[in-house]
Every structure is written in C-alpha cells, then in structure tokens.
ZAZARO-83659 format. One record per residue (C-alpha): residue number from 1; residue in three letters; x, y, z. Coordinates in steps of 0.2 Angstrom, whole numbers, plus 2048, in hexadecimal, padded with zeros to 3 digits. Each point is the difference from the previous one (the first is absolute). Layout:
N
<pt><segu>NUM</segu><gunu>ALA</gunu><px>X</px><py>Y</py><pz>Z</pz></pt>
...
//
This chain:
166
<pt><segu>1</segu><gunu>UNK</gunu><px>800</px><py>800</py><pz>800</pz></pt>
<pt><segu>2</segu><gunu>UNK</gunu><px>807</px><py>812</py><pz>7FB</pz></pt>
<pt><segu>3</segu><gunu>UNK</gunu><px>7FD</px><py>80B</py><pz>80F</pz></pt>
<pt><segu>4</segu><gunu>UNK</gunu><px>80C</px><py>80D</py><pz>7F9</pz></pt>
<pt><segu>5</segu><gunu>UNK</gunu><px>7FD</px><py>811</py><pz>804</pz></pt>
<pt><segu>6</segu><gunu>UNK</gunu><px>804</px><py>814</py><pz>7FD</pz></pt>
<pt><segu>7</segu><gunu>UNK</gunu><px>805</px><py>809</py><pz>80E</pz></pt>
<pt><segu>8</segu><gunu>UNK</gunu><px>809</px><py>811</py><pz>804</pz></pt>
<pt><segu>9</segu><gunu>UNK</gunu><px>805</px><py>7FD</py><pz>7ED</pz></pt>
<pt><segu>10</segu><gunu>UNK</gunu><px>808</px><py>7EE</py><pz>802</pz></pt>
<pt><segu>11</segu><gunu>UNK</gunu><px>7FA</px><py>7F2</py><pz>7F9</pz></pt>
<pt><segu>12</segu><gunu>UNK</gunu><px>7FE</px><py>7F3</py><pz>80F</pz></pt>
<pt><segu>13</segu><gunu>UNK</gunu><px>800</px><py>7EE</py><pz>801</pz></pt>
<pt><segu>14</segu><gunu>UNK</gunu><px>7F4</px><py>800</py><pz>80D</pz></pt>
<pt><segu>15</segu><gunu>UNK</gunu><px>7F5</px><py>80E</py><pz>808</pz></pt>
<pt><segu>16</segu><gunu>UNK</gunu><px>807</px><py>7FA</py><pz>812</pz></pt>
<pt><segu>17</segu><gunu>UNK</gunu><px>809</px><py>80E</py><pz>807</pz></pt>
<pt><segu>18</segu><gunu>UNK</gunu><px>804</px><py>7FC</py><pz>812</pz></pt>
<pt><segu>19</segu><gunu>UNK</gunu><px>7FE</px><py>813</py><pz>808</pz></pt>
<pt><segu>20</segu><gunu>UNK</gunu><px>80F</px><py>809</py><pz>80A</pz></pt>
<pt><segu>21</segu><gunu>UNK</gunu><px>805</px><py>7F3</py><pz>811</pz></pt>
<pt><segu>22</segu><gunu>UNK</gunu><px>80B</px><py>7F7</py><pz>80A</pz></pt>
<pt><segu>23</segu><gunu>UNK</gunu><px>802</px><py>7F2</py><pz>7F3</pz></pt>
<pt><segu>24</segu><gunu>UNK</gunu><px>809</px><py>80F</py><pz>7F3</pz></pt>
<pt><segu>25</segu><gunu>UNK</gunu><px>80B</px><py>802</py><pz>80E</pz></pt>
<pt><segu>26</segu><gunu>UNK</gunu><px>809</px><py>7EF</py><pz>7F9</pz></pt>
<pt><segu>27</segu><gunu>UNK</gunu><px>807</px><py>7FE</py><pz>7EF</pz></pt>
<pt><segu>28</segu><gunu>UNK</gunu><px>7FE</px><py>7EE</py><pz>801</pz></pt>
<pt><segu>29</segu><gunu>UNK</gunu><px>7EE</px><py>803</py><pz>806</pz></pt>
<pt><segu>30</segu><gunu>UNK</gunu><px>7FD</px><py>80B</py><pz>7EF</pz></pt>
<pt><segu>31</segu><gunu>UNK</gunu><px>808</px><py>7F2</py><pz>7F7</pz></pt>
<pt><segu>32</segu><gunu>UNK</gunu><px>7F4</px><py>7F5</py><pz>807</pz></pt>
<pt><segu>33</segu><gunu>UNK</gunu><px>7F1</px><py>809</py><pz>7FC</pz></pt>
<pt><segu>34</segu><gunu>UNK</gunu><px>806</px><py>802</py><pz>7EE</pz></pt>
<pt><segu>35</segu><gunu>UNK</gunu><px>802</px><py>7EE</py><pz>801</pz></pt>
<pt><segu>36</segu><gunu>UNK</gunu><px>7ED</px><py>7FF</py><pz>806</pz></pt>
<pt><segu>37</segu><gunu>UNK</gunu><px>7FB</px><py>807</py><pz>7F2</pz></pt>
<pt><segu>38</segu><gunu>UNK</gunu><px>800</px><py>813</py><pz>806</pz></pt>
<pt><segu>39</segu><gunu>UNK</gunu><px>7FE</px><py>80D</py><pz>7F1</pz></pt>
<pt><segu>40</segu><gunu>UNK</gunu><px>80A</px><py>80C</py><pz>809</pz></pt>
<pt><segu>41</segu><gunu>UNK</gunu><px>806</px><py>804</py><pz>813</pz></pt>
<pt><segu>42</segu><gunu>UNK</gunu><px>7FD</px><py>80F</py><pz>809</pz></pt>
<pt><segu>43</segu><gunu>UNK</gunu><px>80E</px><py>804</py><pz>80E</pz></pt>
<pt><segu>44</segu><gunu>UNK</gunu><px>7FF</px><py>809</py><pz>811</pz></pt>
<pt><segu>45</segu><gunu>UNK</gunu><px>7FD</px><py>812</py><pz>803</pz></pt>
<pt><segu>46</segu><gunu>UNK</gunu><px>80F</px><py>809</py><pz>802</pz></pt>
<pt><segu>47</segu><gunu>UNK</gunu><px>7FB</px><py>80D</py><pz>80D</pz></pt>
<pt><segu>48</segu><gunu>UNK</gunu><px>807</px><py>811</py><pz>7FF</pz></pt>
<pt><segu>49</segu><gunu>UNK</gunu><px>7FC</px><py>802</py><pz>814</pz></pt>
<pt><segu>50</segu><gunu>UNK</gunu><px>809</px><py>7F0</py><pz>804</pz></pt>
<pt><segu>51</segu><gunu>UNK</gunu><px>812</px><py>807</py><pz>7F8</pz></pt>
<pt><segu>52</segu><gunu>UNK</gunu><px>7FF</px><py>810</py><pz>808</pz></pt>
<pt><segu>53</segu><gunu>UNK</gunu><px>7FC</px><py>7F8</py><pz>810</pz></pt>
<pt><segu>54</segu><gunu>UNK</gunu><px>80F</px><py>7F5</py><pz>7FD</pz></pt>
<pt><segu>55</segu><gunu>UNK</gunu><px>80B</px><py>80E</py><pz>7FE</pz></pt>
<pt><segu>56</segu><gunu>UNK</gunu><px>7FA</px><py>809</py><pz>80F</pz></pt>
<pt><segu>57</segu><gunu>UNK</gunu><px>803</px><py>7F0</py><pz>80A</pz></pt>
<pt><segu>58</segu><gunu>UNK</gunu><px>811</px><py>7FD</py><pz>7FB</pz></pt>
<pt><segu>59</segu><gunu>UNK</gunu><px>805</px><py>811</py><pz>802</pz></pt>
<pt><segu>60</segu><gunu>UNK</gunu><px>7FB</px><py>7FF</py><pz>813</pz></pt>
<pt><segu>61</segu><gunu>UNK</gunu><px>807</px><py>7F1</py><pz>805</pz></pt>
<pt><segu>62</segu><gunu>UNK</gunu><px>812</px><py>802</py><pz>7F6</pz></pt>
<pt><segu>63</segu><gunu>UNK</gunu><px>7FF</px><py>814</py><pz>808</pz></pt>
<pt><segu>64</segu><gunu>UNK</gunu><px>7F8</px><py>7FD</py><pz>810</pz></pt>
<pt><segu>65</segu><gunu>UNK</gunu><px>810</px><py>802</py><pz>80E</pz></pt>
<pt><segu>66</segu><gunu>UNK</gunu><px>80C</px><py>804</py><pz>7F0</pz></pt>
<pt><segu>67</segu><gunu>UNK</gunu><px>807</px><py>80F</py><pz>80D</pz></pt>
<pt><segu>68</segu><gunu>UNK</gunu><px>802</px><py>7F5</py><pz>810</pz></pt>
<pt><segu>69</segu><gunu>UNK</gunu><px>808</px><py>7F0</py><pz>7F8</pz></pt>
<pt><segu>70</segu><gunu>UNK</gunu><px>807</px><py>807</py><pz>7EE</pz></pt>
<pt><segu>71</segu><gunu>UNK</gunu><px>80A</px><py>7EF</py><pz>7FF</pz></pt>
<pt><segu>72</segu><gunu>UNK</gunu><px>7F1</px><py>7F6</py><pz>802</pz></pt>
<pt><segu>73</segu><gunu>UNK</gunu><px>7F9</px><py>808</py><pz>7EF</pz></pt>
<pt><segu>74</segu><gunu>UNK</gunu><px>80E</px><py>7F6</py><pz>7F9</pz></pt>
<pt><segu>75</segu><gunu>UNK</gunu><px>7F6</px><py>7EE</py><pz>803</pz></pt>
<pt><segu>76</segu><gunu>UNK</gunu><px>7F2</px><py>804</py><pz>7F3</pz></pt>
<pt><segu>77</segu><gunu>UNK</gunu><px>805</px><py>7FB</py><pz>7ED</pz></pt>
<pt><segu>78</segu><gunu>UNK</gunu><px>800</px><py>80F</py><pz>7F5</pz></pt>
<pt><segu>79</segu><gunu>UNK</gunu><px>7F0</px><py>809</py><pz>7FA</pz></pt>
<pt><segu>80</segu><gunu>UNK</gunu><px>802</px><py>7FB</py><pz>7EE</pz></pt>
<pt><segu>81</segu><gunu>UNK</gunu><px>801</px><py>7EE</py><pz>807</pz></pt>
<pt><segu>82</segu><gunu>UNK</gunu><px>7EC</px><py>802</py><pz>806</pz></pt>
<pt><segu>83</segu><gunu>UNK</gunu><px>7F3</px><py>7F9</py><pz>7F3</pz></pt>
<pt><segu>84</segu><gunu>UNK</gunu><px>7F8</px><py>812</py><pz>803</pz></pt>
<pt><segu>85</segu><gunu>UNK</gunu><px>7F2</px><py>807</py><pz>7F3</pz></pt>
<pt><segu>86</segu><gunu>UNK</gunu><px>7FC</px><py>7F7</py><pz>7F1</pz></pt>
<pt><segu>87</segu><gunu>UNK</gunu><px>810</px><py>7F6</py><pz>7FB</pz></pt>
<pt><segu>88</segu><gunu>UNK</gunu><px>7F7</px><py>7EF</py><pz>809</pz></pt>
<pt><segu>89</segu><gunu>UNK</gunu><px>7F2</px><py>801</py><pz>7F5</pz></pt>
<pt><segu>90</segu><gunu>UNK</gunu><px>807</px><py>808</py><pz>7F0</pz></pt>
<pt><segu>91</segu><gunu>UNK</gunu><px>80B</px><py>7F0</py><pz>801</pz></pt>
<pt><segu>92</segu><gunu>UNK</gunu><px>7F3</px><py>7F4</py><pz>802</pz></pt>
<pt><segu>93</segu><gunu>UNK</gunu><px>7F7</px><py>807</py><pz>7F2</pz></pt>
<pt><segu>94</segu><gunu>UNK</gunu><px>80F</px><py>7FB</py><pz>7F6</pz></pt>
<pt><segu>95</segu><gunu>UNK</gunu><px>7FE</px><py>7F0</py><pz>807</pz></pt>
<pt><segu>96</segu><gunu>UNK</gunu><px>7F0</px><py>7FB</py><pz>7FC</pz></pt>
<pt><segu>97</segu><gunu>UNK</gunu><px>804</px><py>806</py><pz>7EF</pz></pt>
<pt><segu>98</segu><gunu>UNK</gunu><px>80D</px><py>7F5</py><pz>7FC</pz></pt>
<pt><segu>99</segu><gunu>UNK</gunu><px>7F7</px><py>7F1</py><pz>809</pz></pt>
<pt><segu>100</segu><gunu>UNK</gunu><px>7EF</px><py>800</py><pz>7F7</pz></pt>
<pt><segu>101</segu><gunu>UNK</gunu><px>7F8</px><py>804</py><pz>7EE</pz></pt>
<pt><segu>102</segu><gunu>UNK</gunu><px>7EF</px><py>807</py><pz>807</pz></pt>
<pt><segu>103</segu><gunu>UNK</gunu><px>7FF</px><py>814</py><pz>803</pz></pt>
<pt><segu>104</segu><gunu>UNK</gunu><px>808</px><py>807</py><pz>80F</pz></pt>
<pt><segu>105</segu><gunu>UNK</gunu><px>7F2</px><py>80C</py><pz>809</pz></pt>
<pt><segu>106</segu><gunu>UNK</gunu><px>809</px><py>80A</py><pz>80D</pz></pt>
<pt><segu>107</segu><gunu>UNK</gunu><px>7F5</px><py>809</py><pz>80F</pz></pt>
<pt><segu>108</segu><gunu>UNK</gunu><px>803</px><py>812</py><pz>805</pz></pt>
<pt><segu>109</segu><gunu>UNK</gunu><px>7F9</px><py>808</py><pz>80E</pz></pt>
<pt><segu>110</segu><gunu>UNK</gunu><px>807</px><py>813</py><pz>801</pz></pt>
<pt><segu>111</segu><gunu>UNK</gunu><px>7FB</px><py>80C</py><pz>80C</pz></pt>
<pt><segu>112</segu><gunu>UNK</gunu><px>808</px><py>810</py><pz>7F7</pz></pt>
<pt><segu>113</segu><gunu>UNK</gunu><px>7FF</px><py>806</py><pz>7EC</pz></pt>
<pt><segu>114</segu><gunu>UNK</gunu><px>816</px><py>801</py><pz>800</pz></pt>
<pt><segu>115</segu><gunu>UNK</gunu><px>7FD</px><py>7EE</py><pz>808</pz></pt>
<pt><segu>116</segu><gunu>UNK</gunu><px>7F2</px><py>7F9</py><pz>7F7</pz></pt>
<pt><segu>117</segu><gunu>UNK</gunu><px>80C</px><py>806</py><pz>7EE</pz></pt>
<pt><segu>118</segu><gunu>UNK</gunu><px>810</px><py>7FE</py><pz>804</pz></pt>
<pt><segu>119</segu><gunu>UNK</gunu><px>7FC</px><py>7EB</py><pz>806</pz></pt>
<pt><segu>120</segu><gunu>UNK</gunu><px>7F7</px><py>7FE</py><pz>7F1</pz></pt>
<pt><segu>121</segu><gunu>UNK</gunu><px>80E</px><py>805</py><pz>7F7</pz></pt>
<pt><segu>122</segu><gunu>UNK</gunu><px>80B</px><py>7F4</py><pz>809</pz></pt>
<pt><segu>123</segu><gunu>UNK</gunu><px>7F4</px><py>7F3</py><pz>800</pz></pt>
<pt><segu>124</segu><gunu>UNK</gunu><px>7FF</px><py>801</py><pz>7EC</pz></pt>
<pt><segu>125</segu><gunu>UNK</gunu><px>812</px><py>801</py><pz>7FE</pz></pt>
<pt><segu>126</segu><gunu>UNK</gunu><px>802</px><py>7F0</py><pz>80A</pz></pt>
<pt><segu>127</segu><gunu>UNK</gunu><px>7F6</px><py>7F8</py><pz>7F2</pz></pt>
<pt><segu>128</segu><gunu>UNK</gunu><px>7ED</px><py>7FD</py><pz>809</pz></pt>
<pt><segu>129</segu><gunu>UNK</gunu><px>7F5</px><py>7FD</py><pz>7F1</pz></pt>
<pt><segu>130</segu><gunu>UNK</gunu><px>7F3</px><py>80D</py><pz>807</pz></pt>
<pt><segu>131</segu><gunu>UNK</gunu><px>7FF</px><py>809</py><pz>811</pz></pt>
<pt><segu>132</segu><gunu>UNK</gunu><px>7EE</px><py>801</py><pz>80A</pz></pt>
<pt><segu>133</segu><gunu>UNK</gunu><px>7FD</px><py>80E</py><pz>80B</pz></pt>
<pt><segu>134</segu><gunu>UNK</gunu><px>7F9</px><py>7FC</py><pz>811</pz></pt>
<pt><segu>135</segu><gunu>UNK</gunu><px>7F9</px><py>80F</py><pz>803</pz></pt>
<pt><segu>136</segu><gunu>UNK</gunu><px>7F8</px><py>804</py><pz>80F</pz></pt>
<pt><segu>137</segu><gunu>UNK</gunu><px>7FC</px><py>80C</py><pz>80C</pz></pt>
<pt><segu>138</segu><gunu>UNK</gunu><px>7F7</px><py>800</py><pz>810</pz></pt>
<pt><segu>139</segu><gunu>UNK</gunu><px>7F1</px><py>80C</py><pz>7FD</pz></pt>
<pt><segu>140</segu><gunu>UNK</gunu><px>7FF</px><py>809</py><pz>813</pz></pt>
<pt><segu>141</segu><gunu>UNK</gunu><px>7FC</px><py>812</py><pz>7FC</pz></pt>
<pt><segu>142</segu><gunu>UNK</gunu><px>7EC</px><py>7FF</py><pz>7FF</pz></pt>
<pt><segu>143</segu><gunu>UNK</gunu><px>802</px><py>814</py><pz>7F7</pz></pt>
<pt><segu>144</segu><gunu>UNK</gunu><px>80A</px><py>7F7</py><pz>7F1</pz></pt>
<pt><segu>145</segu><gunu>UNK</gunu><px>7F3</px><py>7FB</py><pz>7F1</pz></pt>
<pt><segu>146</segu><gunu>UNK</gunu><px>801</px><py>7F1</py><pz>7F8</pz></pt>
<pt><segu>147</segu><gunu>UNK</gunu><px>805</px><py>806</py><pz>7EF</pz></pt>
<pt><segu>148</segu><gunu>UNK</gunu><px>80F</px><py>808</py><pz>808</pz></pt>
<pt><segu>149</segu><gunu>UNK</gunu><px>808</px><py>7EF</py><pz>805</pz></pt>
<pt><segu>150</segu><gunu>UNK</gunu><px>7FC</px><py>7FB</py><pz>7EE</pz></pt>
<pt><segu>151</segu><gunu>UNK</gunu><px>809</px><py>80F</py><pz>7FB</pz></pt>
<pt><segu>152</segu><gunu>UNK</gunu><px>80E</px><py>7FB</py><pz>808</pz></pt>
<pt><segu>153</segu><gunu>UNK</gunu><px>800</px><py>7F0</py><pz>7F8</pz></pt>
<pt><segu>154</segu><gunu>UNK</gunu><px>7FE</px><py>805</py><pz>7F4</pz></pt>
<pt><segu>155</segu><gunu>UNK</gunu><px>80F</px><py>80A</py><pz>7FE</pz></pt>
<pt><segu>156</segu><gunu>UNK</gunu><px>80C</px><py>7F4</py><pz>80A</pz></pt>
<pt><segu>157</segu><gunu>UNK</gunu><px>7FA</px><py>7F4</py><pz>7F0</pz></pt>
<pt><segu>158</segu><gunu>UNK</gunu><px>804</px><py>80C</py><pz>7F2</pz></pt>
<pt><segu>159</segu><gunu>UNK</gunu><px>810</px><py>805</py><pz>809</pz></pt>
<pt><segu>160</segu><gunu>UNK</gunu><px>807</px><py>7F1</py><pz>800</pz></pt>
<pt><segu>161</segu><gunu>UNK</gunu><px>7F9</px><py>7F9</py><pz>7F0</pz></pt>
<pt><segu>162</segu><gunu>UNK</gunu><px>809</px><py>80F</py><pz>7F8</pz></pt>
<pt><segu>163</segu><gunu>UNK</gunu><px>813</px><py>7FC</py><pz>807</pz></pt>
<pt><segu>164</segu><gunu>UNK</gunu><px>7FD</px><py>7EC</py><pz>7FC</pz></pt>
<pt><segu>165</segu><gunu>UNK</gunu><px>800</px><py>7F6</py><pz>7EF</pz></pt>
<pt><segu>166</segu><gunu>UNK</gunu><px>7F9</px><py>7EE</py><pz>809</pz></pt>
//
C-alpha cells in the first residue's frame, strides 16, 4: 500500500511524523523510528530560556567566592570547555542528519525576536530540513486583545521566515 505523502514540501514515505520528545533526544532512537516506518522526525525544543539560564548558572558558581579563594577558580575546566548555548543541539542536528534519510524537523522555542532569528539561523546552518516555532506565550494581561497576541505571532513568524531558506 502507498501511503506516501506531501508535507512542508517533501515527499514522505509515510505521514508518521513522531512530534518533538524525549525519543529525538537519541540518534539511535530517530533511527529507530525511521526504521518503523516514520516519514519524518521532529526533535526537542531548544529553549532560548534554558541557555540563558545556563549561562547565568555557570557564571555563579565558577564566580561565586572568586575574591576569597582565587586559586580555587583554577579547579573548574575552561569556559569554552562547557557545552553552553546551542553547540549540544546544533551537533545533534548533524547527527541525525548523517544517521537517517527521513527530514530532520528541529524545535525552537525563543523568548526574544534577536533569539528567535539568530537560532533559526543556526539551526538551518546546522542542516535541520525545516525549523517549527514553538511559540507561546502566557496570556496574563486581561487589558491585551486577542488579535494583539496574534499580531505578535504574527510577526515573530514573518521575522523569521524572512532570515531562513528551510
């Protein structure tokens, strides 16, 4: 039975498409899927919020005390030696690349327009076959319409679209 479909402008073999998970976090699990039958394979998010939090936390801990024991700033490896940012997952977009033939979907969740373009631009340099935007945005302020969140949407979407080719 032919169950090939269209979809974001491939031609799949199936219309599975396991959606962003814990599963995409292993390349062999991605192979797996394709091996299942999977059309093409969504990946985690990558969370703008998570990287910054990242930062924030090793700067603390390598600078906490850095006046009262300078020497014991000595015992933590190098900066550049941390997996900080988006280096972890640009990498294992390159890895699921190489290791299946079904479209790579990475998963973006930004919080910032500069972050929401600048990781998409990564994320397509690293070879994903198309990017989704998780957008989403906790609507608290009761004075804010509708439409304006659209708007913003909106815009995040054109933004993007307009820095990317994928």
């Amino acid at each position: 039975m032919d169950i090939t479909t269209s979809y974001l402008g491939f031609k799949l073999k199936s219309p599975i498409v396991p959606s962003a998970g814990p599963l995409s976090e292993d390349v062999s699990k991605i192979k797996e899927m394709e091996d299942a039958g999977a059309g093409a394979a969504v990946l985690y998010s990558l969370f703008e919020e998570q990287l910054e939090h990242d930062e924030l936390e090793l700067d603390h801990h390598t600078s906490t005390s850095a006046e009262s024991y300078a020497e014991a700033t000595s015992f933590f490896p190098e900066p550049f030696e941390y997996k900080l940012g988006p280096e972890e997952y640009l990498d294992h977009i390159r890895k699921a690349k190489e290791a299946v033939d079904i479209p790579i979907i990475a998963s973006l969740n930004g919080k910032s327009l500069g972050g929401w373009i600048e990781y998409a631009k990564r994320i397509e340099q690293a070879g994903a076959d198309a990017l989704e935007l998780n957008i989403y945005q906790l609507a608290t302020d009761t004075g804010k319409k509708g439409e304006e969140i659209e708007k913003k949407y909106v815009h995040i979407v054109r933004r993007v679209r307009s820095e990317i080719n994928i």
